[in-house]
C-alpha positions as CSV (number, residue, x, y, z in Angstrom):
1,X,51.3,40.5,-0.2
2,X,50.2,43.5,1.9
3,X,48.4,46.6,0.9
4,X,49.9,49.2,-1.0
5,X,52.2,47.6,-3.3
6,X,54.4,46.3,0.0
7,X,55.8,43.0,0.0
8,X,55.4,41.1,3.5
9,X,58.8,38.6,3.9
10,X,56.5,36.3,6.1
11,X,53.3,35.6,4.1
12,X,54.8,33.1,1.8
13,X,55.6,30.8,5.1
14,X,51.8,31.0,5.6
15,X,50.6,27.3,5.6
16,X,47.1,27.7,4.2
17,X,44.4,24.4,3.9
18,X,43.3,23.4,0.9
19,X,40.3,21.0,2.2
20,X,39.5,18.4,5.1
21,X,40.3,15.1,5.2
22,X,39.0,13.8,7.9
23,X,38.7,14.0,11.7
24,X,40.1,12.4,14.7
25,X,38.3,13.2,17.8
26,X,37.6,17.1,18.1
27,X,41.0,17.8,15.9
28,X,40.3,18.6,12.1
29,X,42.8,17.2,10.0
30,X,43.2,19.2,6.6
31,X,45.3,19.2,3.4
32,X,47.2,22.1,3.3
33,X,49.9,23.4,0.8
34,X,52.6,22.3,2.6
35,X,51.1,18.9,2.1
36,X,50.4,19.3,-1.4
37,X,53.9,20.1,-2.7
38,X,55.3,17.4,-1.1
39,X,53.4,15.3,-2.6
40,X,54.4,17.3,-6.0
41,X,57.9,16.9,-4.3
42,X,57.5,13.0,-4.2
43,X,56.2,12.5,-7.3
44,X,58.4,14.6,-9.3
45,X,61.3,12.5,-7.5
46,X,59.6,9.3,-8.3
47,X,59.1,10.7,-12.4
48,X,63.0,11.4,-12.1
49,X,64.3,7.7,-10.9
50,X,61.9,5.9,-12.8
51,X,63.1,7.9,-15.6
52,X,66.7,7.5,-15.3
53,X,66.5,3.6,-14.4
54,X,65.8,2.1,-18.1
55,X,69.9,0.6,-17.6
56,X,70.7,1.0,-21.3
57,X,74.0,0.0,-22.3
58,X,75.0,3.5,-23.6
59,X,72.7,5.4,-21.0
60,X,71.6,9.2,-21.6
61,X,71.7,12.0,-19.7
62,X,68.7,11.0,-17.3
63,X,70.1,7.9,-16.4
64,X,73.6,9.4,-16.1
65,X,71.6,11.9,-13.4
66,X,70.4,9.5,-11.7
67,X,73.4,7.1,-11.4
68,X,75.1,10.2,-10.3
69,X,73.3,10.9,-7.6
70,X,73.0,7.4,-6.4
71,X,76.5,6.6,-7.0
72,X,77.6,9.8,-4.8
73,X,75.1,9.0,-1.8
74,X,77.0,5.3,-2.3
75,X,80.4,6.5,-1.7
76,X,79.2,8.8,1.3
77,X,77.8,6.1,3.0
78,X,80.9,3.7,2.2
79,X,83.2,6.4,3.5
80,X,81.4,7.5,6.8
81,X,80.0,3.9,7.5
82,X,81.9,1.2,5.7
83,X,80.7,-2.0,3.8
84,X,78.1,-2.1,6.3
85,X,76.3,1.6,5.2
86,X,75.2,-0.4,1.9
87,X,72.0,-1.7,3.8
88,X,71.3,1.8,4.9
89,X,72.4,3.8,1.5
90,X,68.5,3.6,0.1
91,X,67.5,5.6,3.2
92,X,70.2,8.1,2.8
93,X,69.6,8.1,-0.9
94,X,65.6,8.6,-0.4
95,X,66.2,11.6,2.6
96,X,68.8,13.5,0.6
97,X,66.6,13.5,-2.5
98,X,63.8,14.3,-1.1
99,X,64.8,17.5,0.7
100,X,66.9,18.7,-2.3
101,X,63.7,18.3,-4.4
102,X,61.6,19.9,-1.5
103,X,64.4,23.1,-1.4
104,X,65.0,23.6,-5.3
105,X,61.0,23.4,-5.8
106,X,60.7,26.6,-3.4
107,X,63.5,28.5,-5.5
108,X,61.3,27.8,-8.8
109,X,59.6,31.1,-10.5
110,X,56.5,29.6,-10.8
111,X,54.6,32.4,-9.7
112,X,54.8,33.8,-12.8
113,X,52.2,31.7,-14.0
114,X,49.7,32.1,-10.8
115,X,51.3,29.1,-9.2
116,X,53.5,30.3,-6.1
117,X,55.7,27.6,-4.7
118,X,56.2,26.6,-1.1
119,X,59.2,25.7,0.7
120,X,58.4,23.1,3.0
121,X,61.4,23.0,4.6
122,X,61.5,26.2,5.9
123,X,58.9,25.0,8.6
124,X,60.4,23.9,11.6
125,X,57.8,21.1,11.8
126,X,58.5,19.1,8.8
127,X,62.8,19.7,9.2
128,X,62.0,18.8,12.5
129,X,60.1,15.2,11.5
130,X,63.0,15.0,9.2
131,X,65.4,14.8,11.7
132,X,63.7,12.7,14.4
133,X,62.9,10.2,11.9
134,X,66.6,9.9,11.4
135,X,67.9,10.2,15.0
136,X,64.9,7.1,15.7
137,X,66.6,5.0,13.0
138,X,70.1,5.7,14.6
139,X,68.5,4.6,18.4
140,X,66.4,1.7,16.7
141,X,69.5,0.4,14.7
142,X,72.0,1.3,17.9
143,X,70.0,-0.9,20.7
144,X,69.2,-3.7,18.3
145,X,73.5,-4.2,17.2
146,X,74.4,-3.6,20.5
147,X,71.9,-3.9,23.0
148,X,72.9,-2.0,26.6
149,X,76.2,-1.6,25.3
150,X,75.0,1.2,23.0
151,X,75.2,3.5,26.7
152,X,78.8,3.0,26.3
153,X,78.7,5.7,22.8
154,X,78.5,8.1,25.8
155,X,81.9,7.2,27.6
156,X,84.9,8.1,24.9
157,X,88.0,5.0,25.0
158,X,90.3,6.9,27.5
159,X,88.4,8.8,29.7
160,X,90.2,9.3,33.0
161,X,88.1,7.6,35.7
162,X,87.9,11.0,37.9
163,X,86.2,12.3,34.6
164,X,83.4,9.4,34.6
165,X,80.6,11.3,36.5
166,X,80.6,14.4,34.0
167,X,82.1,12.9,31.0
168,X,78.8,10.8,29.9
169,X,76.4,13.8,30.9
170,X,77.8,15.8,28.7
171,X,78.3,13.3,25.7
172,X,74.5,12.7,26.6
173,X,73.4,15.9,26.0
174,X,75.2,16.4,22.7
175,X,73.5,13.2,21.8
176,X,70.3,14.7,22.6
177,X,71.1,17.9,20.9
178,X,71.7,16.4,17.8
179,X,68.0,16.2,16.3
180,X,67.2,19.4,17.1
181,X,70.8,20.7,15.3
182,X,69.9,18.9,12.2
183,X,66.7,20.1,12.0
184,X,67.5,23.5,13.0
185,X,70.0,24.0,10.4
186,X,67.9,23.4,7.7
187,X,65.1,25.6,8.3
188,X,67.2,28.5,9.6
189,X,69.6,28.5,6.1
190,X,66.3,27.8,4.1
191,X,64.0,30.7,6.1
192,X,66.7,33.1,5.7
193,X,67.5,32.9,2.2
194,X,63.9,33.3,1.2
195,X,63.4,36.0,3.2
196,X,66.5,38.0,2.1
197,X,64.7,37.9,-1.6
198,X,61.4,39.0,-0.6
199,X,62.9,42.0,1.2
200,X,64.8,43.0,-2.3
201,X,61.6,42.2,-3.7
202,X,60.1,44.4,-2.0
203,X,62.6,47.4,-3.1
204,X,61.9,46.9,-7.0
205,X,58.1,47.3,-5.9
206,X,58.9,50.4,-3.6
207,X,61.3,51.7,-6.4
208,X,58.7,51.2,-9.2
209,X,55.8,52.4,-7.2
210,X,58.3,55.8,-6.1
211,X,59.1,57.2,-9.6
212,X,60.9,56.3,-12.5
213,X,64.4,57.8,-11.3
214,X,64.1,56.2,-8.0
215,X,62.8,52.9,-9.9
216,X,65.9,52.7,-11.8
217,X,68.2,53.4,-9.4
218,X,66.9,51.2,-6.6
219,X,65.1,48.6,-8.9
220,X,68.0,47.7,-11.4
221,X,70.9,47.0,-7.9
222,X,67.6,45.1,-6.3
223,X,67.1,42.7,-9.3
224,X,70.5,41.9,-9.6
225,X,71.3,41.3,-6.6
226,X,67.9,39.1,-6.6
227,X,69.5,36.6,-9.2
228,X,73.1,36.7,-7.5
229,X,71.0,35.7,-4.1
230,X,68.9,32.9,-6.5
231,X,71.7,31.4,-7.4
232,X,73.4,31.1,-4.3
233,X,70.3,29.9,-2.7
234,X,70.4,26.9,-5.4
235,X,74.0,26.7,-4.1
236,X,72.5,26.6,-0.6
237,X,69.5,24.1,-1.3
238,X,71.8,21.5,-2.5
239,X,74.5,22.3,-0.2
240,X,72.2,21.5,3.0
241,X,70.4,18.4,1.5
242,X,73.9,17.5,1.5
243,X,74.4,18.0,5.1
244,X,71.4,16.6,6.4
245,X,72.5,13.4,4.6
246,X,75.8,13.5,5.8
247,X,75.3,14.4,9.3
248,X,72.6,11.5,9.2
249,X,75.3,8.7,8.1
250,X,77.5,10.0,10.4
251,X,75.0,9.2,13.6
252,X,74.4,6.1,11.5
253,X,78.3,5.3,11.7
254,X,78.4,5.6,15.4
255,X,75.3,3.7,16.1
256,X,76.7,0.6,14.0
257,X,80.5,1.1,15.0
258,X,80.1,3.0,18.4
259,X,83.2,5.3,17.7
């Protein structure tokens, strides 16, 4: 928050430290708020499938949650992959839940009571470790099916042979690409939402602090617009947890089948 009752979009992207940890070499490794909520993030996520995991004959609506959620990463993975994404679903499962926990936590009003949320993935670094922690599972599970034969991903069944000295490059960069598209998506849809409320936060503030007519005129189409924006960006967190997960099984499927 800046001076003067103005509201500064960027500041709550501001990774602040908490207290060291330890040290390796001359680098100073800290805990920092990003760190902390996703360890909130994990163990709110751990609370919620431990919860919903009792298996009672007439289950309730935890356990329906939970089945719902691991019964729709399931049939993802079945569609995309096959019979063989089963062995991969808990990894899917884990990266889709995680994210969607990490996005919905940022959306939640806890500043109200002194406590202001962080979205994590609206830092390039962590989306980023996301996504090459997926695209190394895809390589690692690519060359040890397939061996050499994996190169061959890069030449599509029916390329002309006059095409065979430019086909593969490009196919090779758009393989390359793909970790930085996954991870870019993410932070760029999850940045941008936050930012858009801060900025209308910032004309209730600059409405209130003007005058009562201005307040009301400015403020009242500010807030609501605020909520209509908070709910889409609820829309927007699951809807990109989604994705990531998706676009993940999807590199899975042509690691395994090499379409």
């Amino acid at each position: 928050m800046a001076d003067q009752g103005k509201v500064d979009p960027m500041h709550q992207f501001e990774v602040q430290k908490m207290f060291d940890m330890f040290h390796v070499g001359n680098h100073e490794v800290a805990f920092t708020t990003s760190a902390m909520w996703m360890v909130i993030a994990g163990l709110l996520l751990w609370v919620f499938m431990i919860g919903g995991m009792k298996r009672q004959l007439v289950p309730g609506r935890w356990q329906v949650a939970v089945e719902g959620f691991t019964g729709f990463i399931s049939s993802m993975m079945n569609a995309n992959i096959g019979p063989e994404g089963r062995k991969y679903t808990p990894y899917v499962f884990s990266l889709f839940m995680f994210i969607l926990m990490l996005n919905v936590i940022g959306l939640m009003p806890f500043g109200l009571f002194g406590l202001h949320p962080f979205t994590v993935t609206s830092h390039f670094a962590i989306t980023g470790f996301l996504a090459i922690l997926s695209f190394s599972i895809v390589l690692i599970v690519g060359f040890w099916r397939h061996g050499l034969h994996f190169f061959s991903l890069f030449v599509p069944h029916g390329t002309p042979w006059w095409l065979l000295w430019l086909i593969p490059v490009i196919e090779l960069v758009s393989f390359l690409v793909r970790p930085f598209s996954l991870a870019l998506r993410l932070f760029v849809a999850m940045t941008a939402g936050h930012v858009l409320m801060k900025v209308f936060a910032s004309f209730i503030i600059d409405g209130i602090a003007a005058g009562p007519g201005i307040g009301l005129g400015v403020g009242i189409p500010s807030m609501a617009l605020m909520v209509g924006i908070s709910g889409l960006e609820l829309l927007v967190a699951g809807i990109q947890a989604y994705v990531f997960a998706l676009l993940t099984s999807l590199y899975l499927n042509d690691a395994i089948n090499l379409h």
